[in-house]
C-alpha positions as CSV (number, residue, x, y, z in Angstrom):
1,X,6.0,-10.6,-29.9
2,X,3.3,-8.1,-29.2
3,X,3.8,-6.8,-25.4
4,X,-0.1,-6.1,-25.7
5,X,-1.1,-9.5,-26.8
6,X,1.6,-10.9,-24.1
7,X,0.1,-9.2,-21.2
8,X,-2.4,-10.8,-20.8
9,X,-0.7,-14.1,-19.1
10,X,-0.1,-14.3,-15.6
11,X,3.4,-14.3,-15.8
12,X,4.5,-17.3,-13.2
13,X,2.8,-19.7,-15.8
14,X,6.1,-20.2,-17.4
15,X,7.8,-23.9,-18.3
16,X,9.8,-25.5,-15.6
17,X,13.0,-24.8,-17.8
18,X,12.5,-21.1,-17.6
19,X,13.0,-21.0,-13.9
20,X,16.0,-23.3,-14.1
21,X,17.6,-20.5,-16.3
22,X,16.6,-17.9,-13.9
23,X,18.3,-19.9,-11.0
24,X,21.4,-20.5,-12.6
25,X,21.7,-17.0,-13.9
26,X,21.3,-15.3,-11.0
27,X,23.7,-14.4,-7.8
28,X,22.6,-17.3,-5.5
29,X,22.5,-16.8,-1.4
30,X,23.2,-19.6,0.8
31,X,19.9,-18.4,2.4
32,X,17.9,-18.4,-0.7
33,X,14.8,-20.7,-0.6
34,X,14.0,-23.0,-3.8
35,X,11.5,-25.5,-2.3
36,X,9.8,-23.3,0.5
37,X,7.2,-26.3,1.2
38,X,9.1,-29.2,0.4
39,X,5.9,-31.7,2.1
40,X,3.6,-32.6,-0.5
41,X,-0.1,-32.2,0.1
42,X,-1.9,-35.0,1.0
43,X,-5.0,-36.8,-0.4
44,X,-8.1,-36.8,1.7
45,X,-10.4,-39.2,2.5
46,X,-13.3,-36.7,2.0
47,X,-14.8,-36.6,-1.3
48,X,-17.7,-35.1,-3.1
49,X,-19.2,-35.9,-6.5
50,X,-19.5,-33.1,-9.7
51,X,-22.7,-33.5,-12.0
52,X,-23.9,-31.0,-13.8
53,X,-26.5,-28.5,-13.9
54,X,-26.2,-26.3,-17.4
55,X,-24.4,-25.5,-19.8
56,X,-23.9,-21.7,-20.9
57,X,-24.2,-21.0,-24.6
58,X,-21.2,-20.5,-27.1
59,X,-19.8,-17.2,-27.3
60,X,-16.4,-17.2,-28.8
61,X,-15.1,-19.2,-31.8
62,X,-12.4,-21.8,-32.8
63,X,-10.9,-23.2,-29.6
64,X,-11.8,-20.6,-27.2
65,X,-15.6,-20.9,-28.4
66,X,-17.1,-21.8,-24.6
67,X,-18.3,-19.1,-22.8
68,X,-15.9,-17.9,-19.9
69,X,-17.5,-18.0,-16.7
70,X,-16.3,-16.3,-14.0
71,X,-19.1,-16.2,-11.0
72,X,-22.2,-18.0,-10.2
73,X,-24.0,-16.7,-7.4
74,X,-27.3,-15.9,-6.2
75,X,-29.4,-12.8,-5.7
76,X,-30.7,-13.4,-1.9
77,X,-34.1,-12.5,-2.8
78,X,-35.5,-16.3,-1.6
79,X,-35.8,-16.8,-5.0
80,X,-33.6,-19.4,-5.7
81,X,-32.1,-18.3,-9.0
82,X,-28.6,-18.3,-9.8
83,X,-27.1,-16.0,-12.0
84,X,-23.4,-16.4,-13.6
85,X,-21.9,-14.4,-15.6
86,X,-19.7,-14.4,-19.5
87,X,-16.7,-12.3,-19.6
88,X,-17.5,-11.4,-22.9
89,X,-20.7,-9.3,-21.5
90,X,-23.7,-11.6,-21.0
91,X,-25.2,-12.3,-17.3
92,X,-27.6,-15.3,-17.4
93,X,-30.1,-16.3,-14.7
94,X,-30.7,-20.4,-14.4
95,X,-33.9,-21.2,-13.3
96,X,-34.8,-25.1,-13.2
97,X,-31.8,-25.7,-14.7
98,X,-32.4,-23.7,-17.7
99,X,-30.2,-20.3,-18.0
100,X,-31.6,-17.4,-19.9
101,X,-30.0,-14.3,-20.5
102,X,-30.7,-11.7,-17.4
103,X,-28.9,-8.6,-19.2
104,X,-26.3,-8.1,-22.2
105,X,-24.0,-5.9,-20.8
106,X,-21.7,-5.8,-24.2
107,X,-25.2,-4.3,-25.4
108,X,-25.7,-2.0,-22.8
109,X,-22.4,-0.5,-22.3
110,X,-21.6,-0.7,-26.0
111,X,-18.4,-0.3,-27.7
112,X,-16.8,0.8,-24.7
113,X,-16.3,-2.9,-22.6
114,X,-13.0,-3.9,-23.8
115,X,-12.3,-7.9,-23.7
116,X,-9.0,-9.0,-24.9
117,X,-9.5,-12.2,-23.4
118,X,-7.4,-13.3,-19.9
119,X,-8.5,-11.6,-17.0
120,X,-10.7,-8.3,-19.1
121,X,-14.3,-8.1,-19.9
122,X,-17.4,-8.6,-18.0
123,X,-15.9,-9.7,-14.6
124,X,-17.4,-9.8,-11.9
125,X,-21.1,-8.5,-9.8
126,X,-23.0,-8.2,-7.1
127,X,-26.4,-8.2,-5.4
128,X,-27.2,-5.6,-3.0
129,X,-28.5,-6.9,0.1
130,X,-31.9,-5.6,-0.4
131,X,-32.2,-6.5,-4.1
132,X,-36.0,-7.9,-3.7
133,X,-36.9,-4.5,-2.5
134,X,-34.6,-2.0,-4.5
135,X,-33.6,-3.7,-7.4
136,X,-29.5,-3.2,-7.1
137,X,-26.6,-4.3,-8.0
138,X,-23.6,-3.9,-9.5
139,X,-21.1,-5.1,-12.0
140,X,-17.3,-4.5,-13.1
141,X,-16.1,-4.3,-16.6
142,X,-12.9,-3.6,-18.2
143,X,-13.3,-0.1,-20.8
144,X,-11.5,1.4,-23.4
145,X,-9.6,4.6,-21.8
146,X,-11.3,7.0,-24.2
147,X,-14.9,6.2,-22.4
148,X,-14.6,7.9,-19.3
149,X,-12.3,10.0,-16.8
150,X,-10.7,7.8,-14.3
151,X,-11.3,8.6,-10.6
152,X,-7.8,6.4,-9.7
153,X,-5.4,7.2,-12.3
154,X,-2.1,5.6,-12.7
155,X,0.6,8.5,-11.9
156,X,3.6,6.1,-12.4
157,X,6.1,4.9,-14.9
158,X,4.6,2.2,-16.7
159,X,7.5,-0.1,-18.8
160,X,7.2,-3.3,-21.3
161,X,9.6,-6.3,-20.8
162,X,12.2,-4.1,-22.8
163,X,12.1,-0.9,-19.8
164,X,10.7,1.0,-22.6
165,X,7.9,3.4,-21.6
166,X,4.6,2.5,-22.3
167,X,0.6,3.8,-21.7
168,X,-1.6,2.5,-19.7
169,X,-3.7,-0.7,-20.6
170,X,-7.4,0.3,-19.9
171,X,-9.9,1.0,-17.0
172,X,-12.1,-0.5,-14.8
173,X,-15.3,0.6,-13.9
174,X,-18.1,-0.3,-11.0
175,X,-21.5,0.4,-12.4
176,X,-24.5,0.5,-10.3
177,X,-27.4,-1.2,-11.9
178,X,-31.1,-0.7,-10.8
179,X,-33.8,-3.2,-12.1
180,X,-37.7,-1.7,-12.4
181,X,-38.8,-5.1,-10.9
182,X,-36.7,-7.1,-9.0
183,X,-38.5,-10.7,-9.4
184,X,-38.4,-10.0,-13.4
185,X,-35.7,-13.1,-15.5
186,X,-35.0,-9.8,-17.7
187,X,-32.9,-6.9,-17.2
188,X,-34.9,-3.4,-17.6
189,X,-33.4,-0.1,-15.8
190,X,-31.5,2.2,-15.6
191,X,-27.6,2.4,-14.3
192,X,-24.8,4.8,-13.0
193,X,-21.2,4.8,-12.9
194,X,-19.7,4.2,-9.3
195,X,-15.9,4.3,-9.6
196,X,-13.2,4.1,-12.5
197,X,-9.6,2.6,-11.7
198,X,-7.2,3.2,-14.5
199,X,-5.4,-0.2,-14.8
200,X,-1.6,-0.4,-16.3
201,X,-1.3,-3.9,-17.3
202,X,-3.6,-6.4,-18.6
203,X,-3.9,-8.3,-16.1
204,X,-4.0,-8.5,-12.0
205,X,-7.9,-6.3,-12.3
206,X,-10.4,-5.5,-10.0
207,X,-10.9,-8.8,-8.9
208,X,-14.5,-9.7,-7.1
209,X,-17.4,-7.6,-5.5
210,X,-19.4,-9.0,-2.6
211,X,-21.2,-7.6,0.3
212,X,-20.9,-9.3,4.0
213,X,-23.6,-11.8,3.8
214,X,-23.9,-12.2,7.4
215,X,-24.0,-8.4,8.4
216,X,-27.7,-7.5,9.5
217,X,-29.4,-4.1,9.3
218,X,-28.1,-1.9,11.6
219,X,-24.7,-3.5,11.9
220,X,-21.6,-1.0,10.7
221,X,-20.8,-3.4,8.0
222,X,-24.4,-3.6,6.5
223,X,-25.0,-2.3,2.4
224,X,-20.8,-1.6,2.4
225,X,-19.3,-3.3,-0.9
226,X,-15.9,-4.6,-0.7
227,X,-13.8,-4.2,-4.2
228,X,-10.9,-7.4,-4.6
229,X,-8.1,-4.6,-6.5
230,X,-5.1,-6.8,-7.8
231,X,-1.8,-4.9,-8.2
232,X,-1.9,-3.8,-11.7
233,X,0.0,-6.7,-13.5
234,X,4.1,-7.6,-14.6
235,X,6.3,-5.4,-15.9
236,X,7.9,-8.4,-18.1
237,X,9.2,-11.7,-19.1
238,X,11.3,-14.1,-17.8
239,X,12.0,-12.3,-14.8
240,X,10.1,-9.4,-13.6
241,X,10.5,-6.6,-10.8
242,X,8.3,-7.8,-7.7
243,X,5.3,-5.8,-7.9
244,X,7.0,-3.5,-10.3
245,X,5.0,-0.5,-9.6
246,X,5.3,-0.9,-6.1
247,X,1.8,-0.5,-5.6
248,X,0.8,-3.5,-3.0
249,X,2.6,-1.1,-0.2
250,X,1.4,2.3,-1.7
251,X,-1.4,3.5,0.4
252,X,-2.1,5.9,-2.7
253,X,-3.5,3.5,-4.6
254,X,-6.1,0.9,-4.9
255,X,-4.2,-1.3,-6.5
256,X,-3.0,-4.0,-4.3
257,X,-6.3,-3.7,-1.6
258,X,-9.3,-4.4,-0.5
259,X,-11.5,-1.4,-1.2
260,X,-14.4,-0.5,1.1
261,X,-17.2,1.4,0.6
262,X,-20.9,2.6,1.0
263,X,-22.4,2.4,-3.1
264,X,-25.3,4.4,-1.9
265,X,-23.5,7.3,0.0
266,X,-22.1,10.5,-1.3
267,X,-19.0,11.8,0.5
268,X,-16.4,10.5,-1.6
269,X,-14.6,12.4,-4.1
270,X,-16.1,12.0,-7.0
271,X,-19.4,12.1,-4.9
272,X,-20.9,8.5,-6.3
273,X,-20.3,6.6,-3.4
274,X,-19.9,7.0,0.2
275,X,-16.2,6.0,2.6
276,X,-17.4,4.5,5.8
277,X,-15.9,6.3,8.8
278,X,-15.1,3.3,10.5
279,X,-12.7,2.3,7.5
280,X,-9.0,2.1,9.1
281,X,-7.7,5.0,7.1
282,X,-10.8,7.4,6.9
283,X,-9.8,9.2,10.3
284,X,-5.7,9.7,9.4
285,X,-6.0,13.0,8.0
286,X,-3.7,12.2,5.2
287,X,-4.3,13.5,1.9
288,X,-1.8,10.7,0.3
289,X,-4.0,7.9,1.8
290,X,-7.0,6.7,0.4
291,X,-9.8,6.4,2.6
292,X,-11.5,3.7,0.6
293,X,-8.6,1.0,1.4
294,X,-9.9,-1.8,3.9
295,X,-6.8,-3.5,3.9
296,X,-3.7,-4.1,1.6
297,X,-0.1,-5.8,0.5
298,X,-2.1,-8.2,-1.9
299,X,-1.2,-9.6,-5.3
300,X,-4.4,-10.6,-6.8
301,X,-7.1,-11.0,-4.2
302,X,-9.7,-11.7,-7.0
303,X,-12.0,-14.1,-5.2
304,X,-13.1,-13.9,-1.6
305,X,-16.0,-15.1,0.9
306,X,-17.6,-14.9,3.9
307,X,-18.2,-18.4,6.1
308,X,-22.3,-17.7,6.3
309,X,-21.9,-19.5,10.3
310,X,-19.8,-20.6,13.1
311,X,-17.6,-16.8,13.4
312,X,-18.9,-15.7,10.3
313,X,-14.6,-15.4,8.7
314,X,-14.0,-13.8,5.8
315,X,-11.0,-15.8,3.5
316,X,-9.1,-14.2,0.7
317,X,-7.4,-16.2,-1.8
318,X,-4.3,-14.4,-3.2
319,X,-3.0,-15.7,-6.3
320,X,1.1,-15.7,-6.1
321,X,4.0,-15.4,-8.0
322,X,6.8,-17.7,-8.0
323,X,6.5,-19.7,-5.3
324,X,3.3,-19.4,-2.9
325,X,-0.8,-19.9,-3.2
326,X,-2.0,-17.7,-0.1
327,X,-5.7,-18.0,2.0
328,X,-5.8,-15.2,4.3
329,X,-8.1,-14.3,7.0
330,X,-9.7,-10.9,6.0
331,X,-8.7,-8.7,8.8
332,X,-9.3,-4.7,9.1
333,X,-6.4,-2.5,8.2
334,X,-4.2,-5.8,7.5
335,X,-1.1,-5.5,5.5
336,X,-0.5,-8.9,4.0
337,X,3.0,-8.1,2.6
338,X,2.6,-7.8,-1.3
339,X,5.7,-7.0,-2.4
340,X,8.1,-7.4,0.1
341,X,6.5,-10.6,1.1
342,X,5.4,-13.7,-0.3
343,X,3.7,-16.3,2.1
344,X,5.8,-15.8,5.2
345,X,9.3,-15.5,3.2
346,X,11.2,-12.5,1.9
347,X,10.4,-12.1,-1.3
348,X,13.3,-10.5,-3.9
349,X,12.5,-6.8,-4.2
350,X,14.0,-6.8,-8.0
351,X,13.6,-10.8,-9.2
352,X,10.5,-12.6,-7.9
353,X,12.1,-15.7,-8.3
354,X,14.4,-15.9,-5.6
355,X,12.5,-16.4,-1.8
356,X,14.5,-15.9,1.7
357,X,13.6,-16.6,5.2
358,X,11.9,-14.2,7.5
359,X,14.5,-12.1,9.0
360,X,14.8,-11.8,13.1
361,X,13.3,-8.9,13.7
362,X,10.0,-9.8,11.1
363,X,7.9,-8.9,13.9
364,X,8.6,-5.5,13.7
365,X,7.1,-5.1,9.9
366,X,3.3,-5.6,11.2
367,X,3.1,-7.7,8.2
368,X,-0.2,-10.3,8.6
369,X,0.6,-13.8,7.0
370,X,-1.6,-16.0,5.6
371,X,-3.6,-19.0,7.5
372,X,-2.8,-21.6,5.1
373,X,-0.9,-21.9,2.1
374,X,0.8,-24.3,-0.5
375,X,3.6,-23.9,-2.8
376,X,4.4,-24.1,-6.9
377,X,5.9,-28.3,-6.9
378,X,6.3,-28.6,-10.5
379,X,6.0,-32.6,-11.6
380,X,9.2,-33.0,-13.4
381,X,6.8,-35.0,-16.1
382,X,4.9,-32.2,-17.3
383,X,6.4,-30.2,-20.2
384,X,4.8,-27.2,-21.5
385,X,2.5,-24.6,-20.8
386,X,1.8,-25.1,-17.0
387,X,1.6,-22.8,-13.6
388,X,-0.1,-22.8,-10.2
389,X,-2.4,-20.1,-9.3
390,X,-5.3,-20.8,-6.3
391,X,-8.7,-19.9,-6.7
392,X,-10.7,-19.5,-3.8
393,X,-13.9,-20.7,-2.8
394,X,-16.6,-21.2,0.1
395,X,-17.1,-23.0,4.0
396,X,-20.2,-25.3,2.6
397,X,-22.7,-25.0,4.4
398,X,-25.3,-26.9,2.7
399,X,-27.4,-29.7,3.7
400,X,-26.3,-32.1,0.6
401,X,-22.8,-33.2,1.9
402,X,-23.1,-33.7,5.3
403,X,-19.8,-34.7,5.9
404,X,-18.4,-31.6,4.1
405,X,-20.1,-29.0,6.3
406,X,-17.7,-26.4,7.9
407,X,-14.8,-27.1,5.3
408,X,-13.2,-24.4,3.1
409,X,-13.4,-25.7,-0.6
410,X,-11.4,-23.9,-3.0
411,X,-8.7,-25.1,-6.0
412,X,-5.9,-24.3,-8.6
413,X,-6.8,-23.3,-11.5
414,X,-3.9,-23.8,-13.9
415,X,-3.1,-27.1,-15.3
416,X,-3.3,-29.6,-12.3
417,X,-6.6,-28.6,-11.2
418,X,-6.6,-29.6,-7.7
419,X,-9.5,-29.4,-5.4
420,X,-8.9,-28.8,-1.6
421,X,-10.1,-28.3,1.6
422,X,-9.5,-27.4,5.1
423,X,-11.4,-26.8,8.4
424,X,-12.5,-23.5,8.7
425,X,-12.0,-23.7,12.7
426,X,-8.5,-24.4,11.7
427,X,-7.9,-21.3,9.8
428,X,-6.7,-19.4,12.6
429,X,-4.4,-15.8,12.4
430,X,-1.0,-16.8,13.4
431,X,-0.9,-20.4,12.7
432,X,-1.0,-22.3,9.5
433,X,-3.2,-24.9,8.6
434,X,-2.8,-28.6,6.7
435,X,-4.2,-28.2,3.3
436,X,-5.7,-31.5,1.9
437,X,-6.7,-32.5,-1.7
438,X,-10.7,-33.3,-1.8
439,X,-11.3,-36.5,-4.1
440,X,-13.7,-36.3,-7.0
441,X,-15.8,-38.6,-8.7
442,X,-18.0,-38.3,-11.8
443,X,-20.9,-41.3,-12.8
444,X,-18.6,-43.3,-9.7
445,X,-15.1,-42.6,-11.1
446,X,-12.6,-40.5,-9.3
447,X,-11.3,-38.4,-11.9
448,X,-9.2,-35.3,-12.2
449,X,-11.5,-31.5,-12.7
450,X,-9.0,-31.8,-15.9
451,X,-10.1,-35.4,-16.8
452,X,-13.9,-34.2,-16.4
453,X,-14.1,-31.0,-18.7
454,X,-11.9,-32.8,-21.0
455,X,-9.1,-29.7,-21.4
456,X,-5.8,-28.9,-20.7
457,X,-6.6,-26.3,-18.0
458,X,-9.5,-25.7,-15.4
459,X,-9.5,-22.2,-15.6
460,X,-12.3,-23.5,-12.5
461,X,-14.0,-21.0,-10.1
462,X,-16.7,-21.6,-7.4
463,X,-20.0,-20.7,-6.8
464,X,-22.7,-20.7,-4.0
465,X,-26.6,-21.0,-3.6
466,X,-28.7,-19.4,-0.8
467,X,-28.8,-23.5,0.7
468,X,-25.4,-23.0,0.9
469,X,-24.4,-25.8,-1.8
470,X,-21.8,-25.2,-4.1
471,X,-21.1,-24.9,-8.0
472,X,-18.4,-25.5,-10.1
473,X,-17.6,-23.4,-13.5
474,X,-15.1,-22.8,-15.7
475,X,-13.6,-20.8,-18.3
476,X,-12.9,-23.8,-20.8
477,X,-16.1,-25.4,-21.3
478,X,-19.1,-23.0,-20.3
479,X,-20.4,-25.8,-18.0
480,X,-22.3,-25.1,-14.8
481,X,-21.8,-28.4,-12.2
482,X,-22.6,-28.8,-8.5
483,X,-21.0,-30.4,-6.1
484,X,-23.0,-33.7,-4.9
485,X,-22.9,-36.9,-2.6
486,X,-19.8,-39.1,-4.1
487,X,-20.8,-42.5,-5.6
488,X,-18.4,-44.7,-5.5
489,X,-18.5,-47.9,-7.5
């Protein structure tokens, strides 16, 4: 098989059988963990209904024809539009439930926005705070290597399943975009390159950009993007190195972190963007730390959010490996682990199958462990093609689902397709908390996300209004659905 083409799966969603080879293969412990959460989660009595909105035009072909939607969100202009974005290079703004296209970034950047499929293409954006009055915001695309010098480059070792040396996979770039009128349902500007990250794998890229919705003019945290930065990807198949490029603990990378910075300052490197001073690493004085890291030890951070009330927490969701789906609270200067942890177990430096407990002296580390978490219980029914990866979501804050207000909604989206929830007051550093699976219903059915887009897998993320109500999309089907009132029949 092509190592290119394989790549570009997450490499946990493997059949149950392959793991069983892996465990019976491989020197076992008597303290080695197989069923770290052995409690199933339970179902809640909370549910909410899905109906939906729009559906996003075609843009591939055979099978994979829908377009892949990877964030809906809005400007913060008091607009009301919603924007959500194709991977394959298309942003679309829905007004009155009819979407139009905003901007074709596949026609703007050209020949240069690379989209293999998995996690590449157009992926992710941003409004500035003060879009309505300046027009900005700013995007992340995956790029052939030949368009552009990269401002992170990879300086290690990169090898294929086989330990043979390979190159690099592509780059990732942050573009700043500036719209001539800011009201206008069509793109016209102009645009500038922000940062390039040179990527080694395929997959586990910059993950999402989002400013602090609740910081206010004035505040230190005000106009400062954060950048989600996965760890670069697997090294290989069945069993790979943890983190094989050991980059979740390398403070010389931003691979692995949460970036931090100002888009309209000047006194980084590369002079595009500015590093806040208040940053935990801009004061150190070392030239083999980046000044731009926020916080790091993370796998693939891609999605995180803000609670827009109560003590305004910011969650990451970390996608695992093996064995554990993380939330995390976002703290400053937090190392969550990645790769020497995995939840709050030892994970195996050299196989990430094989979990431990958390030795005596753990406290020692520093390490910061996630607030909740759930495990990969594999139904011994399901054959095939199947995996566990969390996707995170929003504390709702709308006025629709009164009975949902102050929950975290977020969900796995590989092949079960699970929707949960917790208490945000309950998300609490130092303590985890209960996980519970939110019911759904569709025309007064309860129903599976899986059963409702009619495929195989959800591929699902979330996405938030200024009322603070919440949307569903997904990758498989190009729909756009909200989360409503249940109707129960």
């Amino acid at each position: 098989m092509c190592m290119n083409k394989f790549l570009f799966l997450d490499f946990k969603y493997l059949i149950p059988q392959v793991f069983l080879i892996i465990f019976t293969t491989t020197k076992i412990s008597q303290a080695q963990i197989s069923d770290p959460i052995p409690e199933p989660i339970e179902k809640s009595e909370l549910s909410v209904g899905v109906e939906e909105v729009v559906k996003i035009p075609n843009s591939g072909t055979g099978k994979k024809k829908a377009a892949r939607l990877n964030l809906l969100t809005h400007s913060g202009d008091g607009s009301g539009r919603l924007f959500v974005n194709d991977m394959r290079g298309k942003l679309y703004v829905i007004v009155d439930g009819t979407a139009t296209v905003y901007m074709d970034l596949k026609q703007l950047i050209g020949a240069d926005l690379t989209y293999e499929g998995g996690q590449m293409g157009f992926a992710y954006f941003a409004f500035h705070p003060e879009f309505a009055h300046n027009g900005i915001f700013y995007t992340v695309t995956s790029e052939v290597k030949t368009s552009g010098t990269p401002d992170f480059p990879v300086t290690k070792t990169i090898f294929d399943s086989d330990k043979n040396i390979i190159e690099s996979f592509h780059h990732d770039v942050i573009r700043e975009w500036k719209a001539t009128d800011s009201s206008s349902n069509t793109f016209v500007g102009t645009s500038r390159e922000i940062l390039r990250i040179e990527e080694p794998y395929g997959d586990h890229n910059v993950g999402q950009l989002a400013f602090n919705p609740n910081a206010k003019p004035g505040d230190d945290d005000y106009g400062l993007l954060y950048i989600a930065v996965a760890d670069g990807g697997s090294d290989g198949f069945p069993v790979s190195d943890t983190d094989p490029l050991d980059n979740g603990q390398d403070l010389g990378t931003p691979l692995g972190k949460i970036m931090r910075i100002d888009p309209l300052g000047n006194n980084s490197t590369n002079g595009q963007y500015g590093i806040p001073g208040d940053n935990p690493f801009a004061t150190d004085n070392d030239p083999k730390t980046l000044d731009e890291i926020w916080a790091y030890g993370l796998r693939n951070p891609h999605r995180f959010s803000w609670d827009t009330n109560g003590e305004g927490k910011m969650l990451i969701a970390d996608t695992g490996q093996a064995f554990i789906e993380e939330v995390n609270l976002g703290i400053k200067g937090a190392n969550y682990g990645w790769g020497e942890r995995e939840g709050t177990w030892v994970i195996d430096e050299n196989n990430e199958n094989v979990l431990y407990p958390l030795p005596n002296n753990d406290r020692s580390y520093g390490y910061t462990y996630p607030v909740a978490q759930y495990d990969h219980d594999i139904p011994p029914e399901i054959e095939g093609y199947y995996g566990i990866a969390i996707t995170g979501g929003y504390v709702y804050r709308g006025k629709a689902i009164p009975e949902l207000i102050g929950q975290y909604i977020f969900a796995d989206f590989a092949n079960d397709a699970r929707f949960f929830h917790i208490p945000v007051d309950e998300l609490v550093d130092g303590k985890q908390a209960k996980v519970k699976e939110l019911r759904l219903f569709e025309g007064g059915q309860e129903a599976s996300f899986l059963e409702i887009i009619g495929k195989e897998r959800s591929d699902v993320r979330f996405g938030v209004d200024e009322e603070g109500e919440i949307y569903v999309t997904s990758k498989q089907d190009g729909k756009v659905r909200k989360l409503v009132p249940s109707t129960k029949n």
